[in-house]
C-alpha positions in Angstrom: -7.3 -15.0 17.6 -8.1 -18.8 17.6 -5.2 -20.8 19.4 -5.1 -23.0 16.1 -2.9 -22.4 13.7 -2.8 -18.9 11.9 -4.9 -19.1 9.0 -4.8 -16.3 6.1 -5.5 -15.6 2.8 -3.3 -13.4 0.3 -4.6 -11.9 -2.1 -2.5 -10.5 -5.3 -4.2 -7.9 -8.0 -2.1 -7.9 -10.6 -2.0 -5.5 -14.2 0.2 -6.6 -16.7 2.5 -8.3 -14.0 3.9 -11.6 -16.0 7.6 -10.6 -15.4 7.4 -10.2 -11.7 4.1 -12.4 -10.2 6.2 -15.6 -10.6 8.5 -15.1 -7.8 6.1 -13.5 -5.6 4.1 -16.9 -5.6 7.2 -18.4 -5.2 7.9 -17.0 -2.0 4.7 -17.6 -0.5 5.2 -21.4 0.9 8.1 -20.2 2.7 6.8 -16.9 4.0 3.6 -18.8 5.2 5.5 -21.3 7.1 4.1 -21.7 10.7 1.2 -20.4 9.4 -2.3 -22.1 7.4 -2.2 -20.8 3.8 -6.0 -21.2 3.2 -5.4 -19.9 -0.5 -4.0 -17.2 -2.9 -6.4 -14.8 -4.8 -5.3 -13.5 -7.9 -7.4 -9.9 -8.7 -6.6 -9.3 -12.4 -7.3 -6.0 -13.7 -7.5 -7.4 -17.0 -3.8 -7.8 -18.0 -2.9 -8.6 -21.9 0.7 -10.8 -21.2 0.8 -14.0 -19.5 -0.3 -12.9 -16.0 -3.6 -15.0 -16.1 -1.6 -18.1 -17.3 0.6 -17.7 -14.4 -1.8 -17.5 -12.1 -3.6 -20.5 -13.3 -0.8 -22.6 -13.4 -0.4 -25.3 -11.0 1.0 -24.1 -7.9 1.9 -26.1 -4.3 -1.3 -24.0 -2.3 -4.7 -23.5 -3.4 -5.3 -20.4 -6.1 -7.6 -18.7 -7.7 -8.0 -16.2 -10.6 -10.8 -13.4 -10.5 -10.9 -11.7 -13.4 -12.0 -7.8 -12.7 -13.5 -7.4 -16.3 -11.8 -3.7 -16.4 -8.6 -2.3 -16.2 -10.0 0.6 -13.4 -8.7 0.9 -10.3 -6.4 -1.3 -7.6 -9.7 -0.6 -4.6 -12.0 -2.4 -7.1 -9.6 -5.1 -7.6 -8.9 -5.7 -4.0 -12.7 -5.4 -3.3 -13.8 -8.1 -5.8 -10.4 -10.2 -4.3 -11.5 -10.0 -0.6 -15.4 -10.6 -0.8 -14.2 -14.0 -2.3 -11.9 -14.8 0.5 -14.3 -13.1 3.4 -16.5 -16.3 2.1 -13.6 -18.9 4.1 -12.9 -18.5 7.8 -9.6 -17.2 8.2 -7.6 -15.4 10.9 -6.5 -12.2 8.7 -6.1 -11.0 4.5 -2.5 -10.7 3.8 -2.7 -8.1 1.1 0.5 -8.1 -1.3 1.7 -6.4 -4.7 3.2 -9.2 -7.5 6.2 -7.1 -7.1 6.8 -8.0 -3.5 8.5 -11.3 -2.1 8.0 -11.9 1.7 10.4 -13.3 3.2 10.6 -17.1 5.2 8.7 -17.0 8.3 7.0 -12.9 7.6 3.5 -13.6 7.9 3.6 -15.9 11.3 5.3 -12.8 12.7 2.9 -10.7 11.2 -0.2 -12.7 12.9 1.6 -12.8 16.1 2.3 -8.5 16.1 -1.6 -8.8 15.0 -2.7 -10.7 18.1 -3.2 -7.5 20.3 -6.8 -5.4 20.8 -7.6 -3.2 18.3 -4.4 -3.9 16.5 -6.2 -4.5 13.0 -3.6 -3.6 10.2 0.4 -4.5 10.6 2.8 -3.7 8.5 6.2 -5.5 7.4 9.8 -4.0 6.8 10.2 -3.3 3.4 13.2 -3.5 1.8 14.7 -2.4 -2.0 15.9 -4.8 -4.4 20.0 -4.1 -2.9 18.6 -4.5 0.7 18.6 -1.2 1.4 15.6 0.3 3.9 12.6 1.4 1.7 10.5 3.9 3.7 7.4 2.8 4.2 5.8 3.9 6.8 3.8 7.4 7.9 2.6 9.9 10.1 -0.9 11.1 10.0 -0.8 13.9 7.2 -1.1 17.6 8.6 -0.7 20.8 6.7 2.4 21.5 8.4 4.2 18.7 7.8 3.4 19.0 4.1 5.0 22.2 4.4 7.8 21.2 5.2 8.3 18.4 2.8 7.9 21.1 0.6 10.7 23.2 1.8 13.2 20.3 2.5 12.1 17.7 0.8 10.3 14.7 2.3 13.9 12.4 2.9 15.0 15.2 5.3 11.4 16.3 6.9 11.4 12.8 7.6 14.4 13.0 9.3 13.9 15.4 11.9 11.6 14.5 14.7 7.9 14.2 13.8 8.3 17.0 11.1 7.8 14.8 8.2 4.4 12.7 6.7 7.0 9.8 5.2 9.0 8.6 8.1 12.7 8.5 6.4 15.3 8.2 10.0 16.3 4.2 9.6 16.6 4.6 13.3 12.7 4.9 13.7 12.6 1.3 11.4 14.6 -0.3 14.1 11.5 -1.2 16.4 7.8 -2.1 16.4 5.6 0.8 16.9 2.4 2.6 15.9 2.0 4.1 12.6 -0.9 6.2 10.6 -0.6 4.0 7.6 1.5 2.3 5.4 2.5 1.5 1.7 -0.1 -0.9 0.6 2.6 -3.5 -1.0 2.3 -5.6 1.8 0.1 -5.5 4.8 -1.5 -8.3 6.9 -5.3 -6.9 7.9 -7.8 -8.7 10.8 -10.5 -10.6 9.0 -12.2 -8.9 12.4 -10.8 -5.7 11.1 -12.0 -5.9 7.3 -15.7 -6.5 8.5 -15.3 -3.1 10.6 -14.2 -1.1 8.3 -15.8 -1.7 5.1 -14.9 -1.8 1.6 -11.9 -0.4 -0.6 -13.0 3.2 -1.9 -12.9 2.4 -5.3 -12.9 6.2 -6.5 -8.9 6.2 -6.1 -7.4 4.6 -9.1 -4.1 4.1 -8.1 -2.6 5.2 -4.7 -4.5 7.0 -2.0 -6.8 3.7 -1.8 -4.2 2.8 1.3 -4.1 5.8 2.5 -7.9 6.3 2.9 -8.5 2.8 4.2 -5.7 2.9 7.0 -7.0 6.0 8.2 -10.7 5.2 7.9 -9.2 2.3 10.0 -8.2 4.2 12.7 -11.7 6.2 12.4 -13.4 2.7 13.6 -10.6 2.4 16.9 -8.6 0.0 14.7 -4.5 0.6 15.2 -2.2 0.0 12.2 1.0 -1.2 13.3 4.7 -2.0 11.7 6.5 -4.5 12.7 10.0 -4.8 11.7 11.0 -8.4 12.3 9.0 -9.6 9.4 11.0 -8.8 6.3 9.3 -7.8 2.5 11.3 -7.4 -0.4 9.6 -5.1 -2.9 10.9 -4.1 -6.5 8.6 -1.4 -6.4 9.2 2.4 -6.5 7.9 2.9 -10.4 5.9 6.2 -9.2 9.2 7.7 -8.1 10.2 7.6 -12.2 7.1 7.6 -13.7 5.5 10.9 -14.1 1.9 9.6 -14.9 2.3 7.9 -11.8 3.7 10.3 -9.3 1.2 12.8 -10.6 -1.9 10.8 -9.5 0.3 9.5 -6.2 -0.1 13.4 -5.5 -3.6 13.9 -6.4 -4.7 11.7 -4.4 -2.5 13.0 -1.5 -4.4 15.8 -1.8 -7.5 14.6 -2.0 -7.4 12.5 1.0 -6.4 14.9 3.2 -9.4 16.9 1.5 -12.1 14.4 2.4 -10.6 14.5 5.8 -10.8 18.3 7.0 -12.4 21.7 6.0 -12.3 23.8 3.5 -9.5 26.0 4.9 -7.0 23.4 5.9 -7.8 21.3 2.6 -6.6 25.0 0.6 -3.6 25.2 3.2 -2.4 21.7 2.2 -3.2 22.0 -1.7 -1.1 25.1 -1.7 2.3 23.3 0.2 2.1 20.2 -2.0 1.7 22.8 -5.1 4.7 24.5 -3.8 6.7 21.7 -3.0 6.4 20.3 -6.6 7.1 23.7 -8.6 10.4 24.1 -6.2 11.3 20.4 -7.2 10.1 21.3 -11.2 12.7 23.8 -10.8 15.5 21.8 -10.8 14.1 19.8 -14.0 12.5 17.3 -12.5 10.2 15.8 -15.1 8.3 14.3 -12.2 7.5 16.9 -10.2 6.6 19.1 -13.4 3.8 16.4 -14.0 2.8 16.5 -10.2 2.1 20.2 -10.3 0.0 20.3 -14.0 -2.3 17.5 -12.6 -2.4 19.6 -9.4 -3.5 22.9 -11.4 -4.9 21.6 -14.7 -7.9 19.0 -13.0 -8.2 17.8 -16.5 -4.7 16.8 -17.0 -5.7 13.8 -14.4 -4.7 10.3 -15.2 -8.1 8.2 -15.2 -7.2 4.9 -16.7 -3.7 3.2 -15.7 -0.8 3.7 -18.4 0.8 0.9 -20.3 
């Protein structure tokens, strides 16, 4: 890294995000502080409320507004977002959802946990709307830890050892460390990094694009990392209700893990996830009922983002 001063770009895609992109630029002054804001890119997935108004507005840091031209997927977004800011010499791409409001100080603590070799991706603490932990973090996926999500459930696989994908012990939150990947609200990424690893894979529309990127990360000798001293606040956690949602959040599960291993692991996996869901549809959860007829019924699959 250069001994000047940390210099980064963020860049925001937003869809239909009026209510919640204000006080994300808000807190960016303050969470940039000790660090050079270069400028904010706003990615707009074509949004029909106020989002492009906001963004345009005049704000205390530079800003811009790309306009996607298509509501498709978040990659695309954050593809068109980053090959403007890969034009400006900066240090690192803070990428960050509307919903998310780093705290003062996050993203010089972020440059400093990203000042090691090979340490290309770091993540923050994220925390719920009450200041409760929000688990954020992962292992890399195997088919026997999805099994066991599927038995216990992924709050108490995470729990127990390295058993779990989702790392859910607030213990394990208390220190810097190593992770496979992350959730994709926030996350500071190497401008050194970016150039390595290539582009968004804009086939996932929504979820999985982290997922694949992290991983592909580690593919080019690239570590991601969390580090809990910087502090994110996200709103977040709409898949969790939203059955559209958390049915392609499990598609895409699957489907990474697919494009990662053979054929006979790939069926191994399919068939714990499947099982996990239809125990959880079980006990009525609309969610999980969704999750398991997108799993089955290919043609069932989300492919343009819900109102």
């Amino acid at each position: 890294m250069s001994e000047q001063q940390f210099r980064v770009s963020v860049v925001i895609v937003t869809y239909k995000s009026a209510e919640v992109l204000p006080g994300c630029l808000d807190s960016l002054p303050a969470a940039c502080h000790g660090t050079e804001l270069v400028e904010v890119v706003v990615a707009d997935t074509m949004s029909s409320d106020a989002t492009p108004e906001i963004a345009s507005r005049g704000w205390d840091f530079p800003i811009r507004l790309v306009s996607t031209g298509h509501g498709g997927s978040r990659a695309a977004a954050l593809n068109a977002a980053i090959k403007e800011v890969q034009n400006v010499d900066v240090d690192a791409v803070f990428v960050l959802n509307p919903d998310a409001r780093p705290r003062a100080g996050s993203l010089a603590v972020l440059g400093k946990a990203l000042d090691y070799p090979r340490r290309g991706i770091v993540y923050p603490r994220l925390l719920n709307v009450d200041g409760s932990l929000q688990p954020s973090i992962r292992r890399d996926p195997t088919v026997r830890r999805a099994l066991a999500e599927a038995i216990v459930g992924s709050a108490c696989a995470g729990r127990w050892g390295t058993m779990g994908e989702l790392i859910t012990d607030p213990v394990q939150y208390e220190y810097p460390r190593p992770v496979a990947w992350g959730t994709g609200a926030a996350m500071l990424i190497s401008a050194e990094a970016l150039h390595d690893i290539g582009p968004w894979d804009e086939s996932f529309l929504l979820y999985g694009e982290e997922a694949e990127f992290c991983l592909r990360a580690k593919d080019f000798g690239w570590q991601p990392w969390y580090e809990p001293a910087a502090v994110v606040d996200h709103l977040g956690g709409e898949s969790r209700a939203n059955p559209e949602l958390r049915a392609l959040l499990t598609v895409n599960r699957v489907e990474v893990f697919r494009r990662r291993s053979g054929s006979l692991a790939s069926a191994a996996y399919f068939a714990a996830v499947a099982l996990g869901e239809f125990f959880r549809s079980l006990g009525g959860r609309r969610t999980a009922r969704a999750a398991l007829v997108a799993l089955m019924r290919p043609s069932r699959r989300l492919t343009a983002l819900p109102d």
